[in-house]
N, CA, C and O atoms as a GROMACS GRO file, in nm:
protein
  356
    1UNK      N    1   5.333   0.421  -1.456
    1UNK     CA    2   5.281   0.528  -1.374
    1UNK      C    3   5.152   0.480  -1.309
    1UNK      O    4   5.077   0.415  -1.382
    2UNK      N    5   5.115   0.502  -1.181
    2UNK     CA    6   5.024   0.429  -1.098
    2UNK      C    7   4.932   0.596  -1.134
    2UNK      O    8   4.963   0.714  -1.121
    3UNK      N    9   4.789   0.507  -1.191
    3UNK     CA   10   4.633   0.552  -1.120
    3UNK      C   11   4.624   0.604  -1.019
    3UNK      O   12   4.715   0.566  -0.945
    4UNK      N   13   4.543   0.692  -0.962
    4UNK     CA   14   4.512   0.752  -0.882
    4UNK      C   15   4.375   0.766  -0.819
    4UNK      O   16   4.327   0.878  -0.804
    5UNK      N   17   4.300   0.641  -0.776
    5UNK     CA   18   4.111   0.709  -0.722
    5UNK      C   19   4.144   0.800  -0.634
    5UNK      O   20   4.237   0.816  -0.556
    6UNK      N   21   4.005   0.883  -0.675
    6UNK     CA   22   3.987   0.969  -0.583
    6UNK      C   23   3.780   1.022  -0.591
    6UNK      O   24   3.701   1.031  -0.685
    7UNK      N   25   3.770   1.042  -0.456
    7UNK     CA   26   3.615   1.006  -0.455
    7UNK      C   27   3.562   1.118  -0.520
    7UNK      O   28   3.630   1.217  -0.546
    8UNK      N   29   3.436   1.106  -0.550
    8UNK     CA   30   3.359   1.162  -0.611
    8UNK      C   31   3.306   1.360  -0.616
    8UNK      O   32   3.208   1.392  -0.550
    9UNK      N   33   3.349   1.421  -0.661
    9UNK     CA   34   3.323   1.552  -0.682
    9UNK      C   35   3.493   1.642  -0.636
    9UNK      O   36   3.504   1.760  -0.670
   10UNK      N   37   3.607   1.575  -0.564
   10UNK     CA   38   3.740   1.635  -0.583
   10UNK      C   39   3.746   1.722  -0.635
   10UNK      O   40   3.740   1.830  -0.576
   11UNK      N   41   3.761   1.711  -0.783
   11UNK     CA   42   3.820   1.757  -0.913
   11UNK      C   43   3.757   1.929  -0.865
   11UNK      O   44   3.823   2.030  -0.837
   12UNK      N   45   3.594   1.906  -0.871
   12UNK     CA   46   3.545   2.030  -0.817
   12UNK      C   47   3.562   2.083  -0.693
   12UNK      O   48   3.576   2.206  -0.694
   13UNK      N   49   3.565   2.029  -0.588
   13UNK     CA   50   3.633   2.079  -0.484
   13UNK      C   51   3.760   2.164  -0.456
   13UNK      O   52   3.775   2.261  -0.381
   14UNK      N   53   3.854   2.092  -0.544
   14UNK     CA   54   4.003   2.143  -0.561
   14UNK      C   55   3.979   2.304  -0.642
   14UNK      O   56   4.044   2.400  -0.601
   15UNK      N   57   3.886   2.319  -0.753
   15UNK     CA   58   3.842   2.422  -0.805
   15UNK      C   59   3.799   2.494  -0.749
   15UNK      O   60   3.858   2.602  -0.756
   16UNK      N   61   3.678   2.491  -0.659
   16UNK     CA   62   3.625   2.592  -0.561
   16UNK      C   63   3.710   2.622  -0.488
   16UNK      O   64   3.741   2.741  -0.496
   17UNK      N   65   3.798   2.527  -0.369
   17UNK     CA   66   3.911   2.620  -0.305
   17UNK      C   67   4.003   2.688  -0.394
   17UNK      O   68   4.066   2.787  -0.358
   18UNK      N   69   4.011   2.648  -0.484
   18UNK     CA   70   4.134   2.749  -0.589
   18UNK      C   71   4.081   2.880  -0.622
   18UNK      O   72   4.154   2.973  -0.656
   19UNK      N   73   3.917   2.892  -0.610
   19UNK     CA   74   3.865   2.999  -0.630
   19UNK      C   75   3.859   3.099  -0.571
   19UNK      O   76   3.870   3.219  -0.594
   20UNK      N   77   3.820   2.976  -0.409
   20UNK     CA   78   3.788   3.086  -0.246
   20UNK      C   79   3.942   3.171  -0.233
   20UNK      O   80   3.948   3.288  -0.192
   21UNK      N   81   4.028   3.114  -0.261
   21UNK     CA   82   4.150   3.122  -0.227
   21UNK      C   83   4.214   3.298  -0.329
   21UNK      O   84   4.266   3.404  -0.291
   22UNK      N   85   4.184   3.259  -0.424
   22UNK     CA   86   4.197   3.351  -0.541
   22UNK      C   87   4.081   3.508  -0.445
   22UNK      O   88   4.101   3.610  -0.379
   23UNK      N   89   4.002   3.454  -0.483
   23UNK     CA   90   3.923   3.536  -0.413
   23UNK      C   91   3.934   3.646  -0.240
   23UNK      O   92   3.901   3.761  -0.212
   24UNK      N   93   3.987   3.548  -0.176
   24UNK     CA   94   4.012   3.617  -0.084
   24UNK      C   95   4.152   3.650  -0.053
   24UNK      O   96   4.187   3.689   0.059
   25UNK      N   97   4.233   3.633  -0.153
   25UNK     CA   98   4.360   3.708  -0.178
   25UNK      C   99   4.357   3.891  -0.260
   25UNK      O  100   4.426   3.989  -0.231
   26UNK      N  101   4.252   3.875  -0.360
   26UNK     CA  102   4.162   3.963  -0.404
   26UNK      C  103   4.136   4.066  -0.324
   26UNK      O  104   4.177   4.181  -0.341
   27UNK      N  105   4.029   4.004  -0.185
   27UNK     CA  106   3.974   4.100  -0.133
   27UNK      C  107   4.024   4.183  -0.002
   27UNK      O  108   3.968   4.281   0.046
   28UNK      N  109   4.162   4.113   0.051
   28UNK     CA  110   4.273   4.132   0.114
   28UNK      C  111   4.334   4.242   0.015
   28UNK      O  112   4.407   4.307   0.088
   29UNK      N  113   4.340   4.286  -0.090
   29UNK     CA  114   4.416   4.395  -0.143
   29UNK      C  115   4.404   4.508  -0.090
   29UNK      O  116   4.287   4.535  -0.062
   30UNK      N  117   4.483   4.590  -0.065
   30UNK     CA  118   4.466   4.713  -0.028
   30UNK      C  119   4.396   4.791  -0.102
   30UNK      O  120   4.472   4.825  -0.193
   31UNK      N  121   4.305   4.836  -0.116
   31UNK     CA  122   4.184   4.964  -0.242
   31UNK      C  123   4.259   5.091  -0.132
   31UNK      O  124   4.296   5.116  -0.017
   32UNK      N  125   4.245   5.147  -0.284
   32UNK     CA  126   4.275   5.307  -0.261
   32UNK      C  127   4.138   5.411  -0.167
   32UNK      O  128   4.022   5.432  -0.201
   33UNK      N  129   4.199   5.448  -0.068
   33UNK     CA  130   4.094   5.537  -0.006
   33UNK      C  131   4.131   5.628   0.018
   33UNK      O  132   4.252   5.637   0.038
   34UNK      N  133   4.036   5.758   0.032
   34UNK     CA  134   4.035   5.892   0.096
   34UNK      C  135   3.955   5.980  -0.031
   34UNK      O  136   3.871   5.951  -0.116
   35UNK      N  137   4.018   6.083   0.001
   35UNK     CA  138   4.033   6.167  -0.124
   35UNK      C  139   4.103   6.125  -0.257
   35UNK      O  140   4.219   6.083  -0.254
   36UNK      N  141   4.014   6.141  -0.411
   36UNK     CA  142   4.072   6.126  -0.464
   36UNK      C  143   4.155   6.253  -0.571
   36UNK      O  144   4.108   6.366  -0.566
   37UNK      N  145   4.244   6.233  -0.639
   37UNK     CA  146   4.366   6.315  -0.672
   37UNK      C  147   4.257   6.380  -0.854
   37UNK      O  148   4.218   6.319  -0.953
   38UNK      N  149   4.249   6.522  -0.811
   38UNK     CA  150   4.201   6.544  -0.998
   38UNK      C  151   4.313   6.500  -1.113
   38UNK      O  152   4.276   6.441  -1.215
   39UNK      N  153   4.434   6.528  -1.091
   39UNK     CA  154   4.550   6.521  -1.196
   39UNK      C  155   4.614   6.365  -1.130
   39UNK      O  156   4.613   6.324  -1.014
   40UNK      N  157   4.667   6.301  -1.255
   40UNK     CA  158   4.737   6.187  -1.222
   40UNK      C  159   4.894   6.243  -1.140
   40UNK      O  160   4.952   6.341  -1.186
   41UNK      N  161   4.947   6.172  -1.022
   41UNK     CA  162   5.028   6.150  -0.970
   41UNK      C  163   5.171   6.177  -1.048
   41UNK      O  164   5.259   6.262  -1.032
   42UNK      N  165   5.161   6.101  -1.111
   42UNK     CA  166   5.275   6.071  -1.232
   42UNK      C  167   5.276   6.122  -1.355
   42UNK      O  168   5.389   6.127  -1.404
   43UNK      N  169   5.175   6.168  -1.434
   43UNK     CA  170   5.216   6.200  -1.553
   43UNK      C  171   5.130   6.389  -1.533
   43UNK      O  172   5.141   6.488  -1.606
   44UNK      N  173   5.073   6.375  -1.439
   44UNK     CA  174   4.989   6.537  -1.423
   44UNK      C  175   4.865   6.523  -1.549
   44UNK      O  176   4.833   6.627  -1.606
   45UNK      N  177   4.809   6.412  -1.583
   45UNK     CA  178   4.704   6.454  -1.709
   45UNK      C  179   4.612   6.424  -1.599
   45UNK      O  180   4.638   6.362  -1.496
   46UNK      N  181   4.471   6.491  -1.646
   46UNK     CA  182   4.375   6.520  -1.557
   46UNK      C  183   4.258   6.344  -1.531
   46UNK      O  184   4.228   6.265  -1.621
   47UNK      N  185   4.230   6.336  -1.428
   47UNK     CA  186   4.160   6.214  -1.424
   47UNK      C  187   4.045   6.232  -1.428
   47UNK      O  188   4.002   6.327  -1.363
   48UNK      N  189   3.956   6.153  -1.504
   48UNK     CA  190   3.811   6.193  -1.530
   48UNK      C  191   3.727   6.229  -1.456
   48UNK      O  192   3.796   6.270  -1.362
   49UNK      N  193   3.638   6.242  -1.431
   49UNK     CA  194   3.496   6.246  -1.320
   49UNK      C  195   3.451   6.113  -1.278
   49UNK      O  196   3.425   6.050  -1.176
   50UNK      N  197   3.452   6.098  -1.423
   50UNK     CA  198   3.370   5.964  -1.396
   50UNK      C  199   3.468   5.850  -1.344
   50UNK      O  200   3.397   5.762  -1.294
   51UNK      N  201   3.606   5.814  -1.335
   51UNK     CA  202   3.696   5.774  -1.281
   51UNK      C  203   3.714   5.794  -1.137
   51UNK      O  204   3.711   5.703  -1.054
   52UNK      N  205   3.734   5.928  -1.112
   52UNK     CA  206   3.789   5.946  -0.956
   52UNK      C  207   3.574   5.890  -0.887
   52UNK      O  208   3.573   5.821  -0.785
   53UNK      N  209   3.470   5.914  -0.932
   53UNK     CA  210   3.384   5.879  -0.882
   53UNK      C  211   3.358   5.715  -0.876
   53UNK      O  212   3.306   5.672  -0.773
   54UNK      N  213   3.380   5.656  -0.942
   54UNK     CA  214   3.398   5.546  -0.953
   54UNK      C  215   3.526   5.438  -0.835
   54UNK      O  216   3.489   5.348  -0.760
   55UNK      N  217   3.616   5.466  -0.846
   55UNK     CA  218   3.737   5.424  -0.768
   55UNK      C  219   3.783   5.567  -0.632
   55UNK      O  220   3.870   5.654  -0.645
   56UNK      N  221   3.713   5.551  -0.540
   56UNK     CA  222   3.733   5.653  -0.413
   56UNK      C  223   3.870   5.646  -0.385
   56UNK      O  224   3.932   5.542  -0.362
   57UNK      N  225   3.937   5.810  -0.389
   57UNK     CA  226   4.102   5.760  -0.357
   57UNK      C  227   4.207   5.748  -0.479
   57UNK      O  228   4.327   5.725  -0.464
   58UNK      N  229   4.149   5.767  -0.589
   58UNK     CA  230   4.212   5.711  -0.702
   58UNK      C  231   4.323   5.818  -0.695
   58UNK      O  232   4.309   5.935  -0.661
   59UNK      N  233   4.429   5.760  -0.731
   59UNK     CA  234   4.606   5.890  -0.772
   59UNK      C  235   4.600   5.837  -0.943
   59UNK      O  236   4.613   5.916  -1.036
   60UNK      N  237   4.587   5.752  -0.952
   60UNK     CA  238   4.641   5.723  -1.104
   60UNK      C  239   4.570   5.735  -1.227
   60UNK      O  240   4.465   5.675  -1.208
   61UNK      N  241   4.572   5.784  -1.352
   61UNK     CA  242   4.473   5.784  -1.458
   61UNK      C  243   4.501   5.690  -1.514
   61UNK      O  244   4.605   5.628  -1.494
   62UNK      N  245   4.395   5.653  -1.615
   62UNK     CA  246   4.399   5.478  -1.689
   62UNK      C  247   4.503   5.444  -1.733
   62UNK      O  248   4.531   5.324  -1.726
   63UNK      N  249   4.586   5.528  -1.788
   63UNK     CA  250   4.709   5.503  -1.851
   63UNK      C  251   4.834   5.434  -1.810
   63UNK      O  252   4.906   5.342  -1.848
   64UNK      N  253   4.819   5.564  -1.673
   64UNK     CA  254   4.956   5.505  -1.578
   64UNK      C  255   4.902   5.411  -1.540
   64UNK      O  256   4.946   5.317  -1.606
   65UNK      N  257   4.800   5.360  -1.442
   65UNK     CA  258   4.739   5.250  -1.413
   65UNK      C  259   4.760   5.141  -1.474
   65UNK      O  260   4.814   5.052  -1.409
   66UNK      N  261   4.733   5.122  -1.578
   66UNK     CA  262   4.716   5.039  -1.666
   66UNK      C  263   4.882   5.035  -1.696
   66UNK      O  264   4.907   4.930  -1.755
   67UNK      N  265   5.006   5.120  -1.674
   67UNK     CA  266   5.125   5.068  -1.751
   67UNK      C  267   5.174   5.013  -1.572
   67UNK      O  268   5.222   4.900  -1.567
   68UNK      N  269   5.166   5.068  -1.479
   68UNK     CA  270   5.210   5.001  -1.371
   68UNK      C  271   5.160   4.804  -1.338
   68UNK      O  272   5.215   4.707  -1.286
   69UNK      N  273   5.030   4.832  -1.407
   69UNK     CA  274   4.965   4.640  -1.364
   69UNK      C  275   5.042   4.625  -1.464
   69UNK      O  276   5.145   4.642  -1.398
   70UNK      N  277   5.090   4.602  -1.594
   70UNK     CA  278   5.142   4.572  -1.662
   70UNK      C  279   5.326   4.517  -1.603
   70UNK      O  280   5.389   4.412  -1.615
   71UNK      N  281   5.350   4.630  -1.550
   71UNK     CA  282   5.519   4.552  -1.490
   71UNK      C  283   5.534   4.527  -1.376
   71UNK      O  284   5.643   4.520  -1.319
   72UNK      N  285   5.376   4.503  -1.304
   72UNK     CA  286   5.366   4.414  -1.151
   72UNK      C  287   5.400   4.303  -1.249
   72UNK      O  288   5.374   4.298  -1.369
   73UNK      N  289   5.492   4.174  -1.137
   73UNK     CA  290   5.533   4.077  -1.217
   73UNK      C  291   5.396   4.006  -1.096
   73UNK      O  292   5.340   4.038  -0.990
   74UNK      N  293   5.395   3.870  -1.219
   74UNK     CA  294   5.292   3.773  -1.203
   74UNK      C  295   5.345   3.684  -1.088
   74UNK      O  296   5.460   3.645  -1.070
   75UNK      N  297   5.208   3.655  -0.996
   75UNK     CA  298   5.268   3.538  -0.890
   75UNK      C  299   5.227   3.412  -0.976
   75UNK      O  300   5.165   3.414  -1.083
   76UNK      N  301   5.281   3.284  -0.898
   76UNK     CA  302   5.317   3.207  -0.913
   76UNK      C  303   5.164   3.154  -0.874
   76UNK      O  304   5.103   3.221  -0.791
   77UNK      N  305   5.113   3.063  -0.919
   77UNK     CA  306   5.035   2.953  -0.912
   77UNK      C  307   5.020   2.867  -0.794
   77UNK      O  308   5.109   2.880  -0.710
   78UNK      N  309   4.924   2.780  -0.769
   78UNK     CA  310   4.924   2.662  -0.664
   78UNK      C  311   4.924   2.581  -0.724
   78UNK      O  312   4.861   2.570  -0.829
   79UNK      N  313   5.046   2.442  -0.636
   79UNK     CA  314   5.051   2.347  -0.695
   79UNK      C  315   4.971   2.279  -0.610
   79UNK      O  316   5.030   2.229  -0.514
   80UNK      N  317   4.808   2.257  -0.619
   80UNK     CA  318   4.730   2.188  -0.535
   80UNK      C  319   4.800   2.019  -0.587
   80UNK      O  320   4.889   1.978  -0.512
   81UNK      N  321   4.770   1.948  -0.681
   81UNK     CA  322   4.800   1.854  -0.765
   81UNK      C  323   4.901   1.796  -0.678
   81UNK      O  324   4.865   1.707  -0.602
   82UNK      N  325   5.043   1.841  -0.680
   82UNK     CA  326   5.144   1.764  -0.628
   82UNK      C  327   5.192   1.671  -0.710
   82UNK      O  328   5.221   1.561  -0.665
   83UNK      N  329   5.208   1.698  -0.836
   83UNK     CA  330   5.281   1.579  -0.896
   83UNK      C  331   5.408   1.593  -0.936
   83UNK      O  332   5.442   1.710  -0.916
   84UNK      N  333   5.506   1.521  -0.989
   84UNK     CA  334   5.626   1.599  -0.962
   84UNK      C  335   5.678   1.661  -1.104
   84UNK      O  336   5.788   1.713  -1.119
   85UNK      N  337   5.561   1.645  -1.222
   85UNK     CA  338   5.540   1.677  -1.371
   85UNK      C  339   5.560   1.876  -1.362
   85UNK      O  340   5.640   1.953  -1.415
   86UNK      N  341   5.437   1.898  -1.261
   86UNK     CA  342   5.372   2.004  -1.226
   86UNK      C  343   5.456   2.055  -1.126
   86UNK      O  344   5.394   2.144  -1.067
   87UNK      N  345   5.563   2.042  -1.081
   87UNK     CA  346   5.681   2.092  -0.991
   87UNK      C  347   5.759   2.152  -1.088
   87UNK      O  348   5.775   2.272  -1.108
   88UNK      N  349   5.805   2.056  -1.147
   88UNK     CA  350   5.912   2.128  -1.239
   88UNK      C  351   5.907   2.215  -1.343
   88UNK      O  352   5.992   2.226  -1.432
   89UNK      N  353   5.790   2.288  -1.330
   89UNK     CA  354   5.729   2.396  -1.467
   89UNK      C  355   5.809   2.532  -1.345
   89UNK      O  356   5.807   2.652  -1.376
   0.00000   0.00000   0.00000
């Protein structure tokens, strides 16, 4: 298997764009706006004060919230690297 140079500070480079990248996929999300909802959407239990003040727009209480991120399925990774080890995962 052939070595690879590569100049000086990469390793971190490749990290920071993996970050910017992460990051402004992040901030591209749609946030909930307007009015927010007193009773959850889905289950009707009441959403806190300190919740709907916190998150402007909010429909969901912690619960449902929290069980919906749960069965968003996970994206997939960057294969910055390119090796063909790291392809086949």
């Amino acid at each position: 298997m052939a070595g690879v140079w590569s100049r000086d500070g990469a390793v971190s480079e490749q990290i920071e764009a993996s970050i910017s990248d992460e990051l402004a996929r992040l901030k591209a999300r749609k946030q909930p706006q307007g009015e927010s909802l007193t009773h959850c959407a889905e289950c009707e239990e009441e959403i806190p004060l300190a919740r709907r003040e916190a998150i402007p727009g909010v429909k969901l209480c912690i619960d449902c919230a929290s069980d919906r991120q749960a069965q968003a399925t996970p994206r997939g990774g960057i294969n910055r690297r390119g090796s063909k080890d790291s392809q086949l995962k």
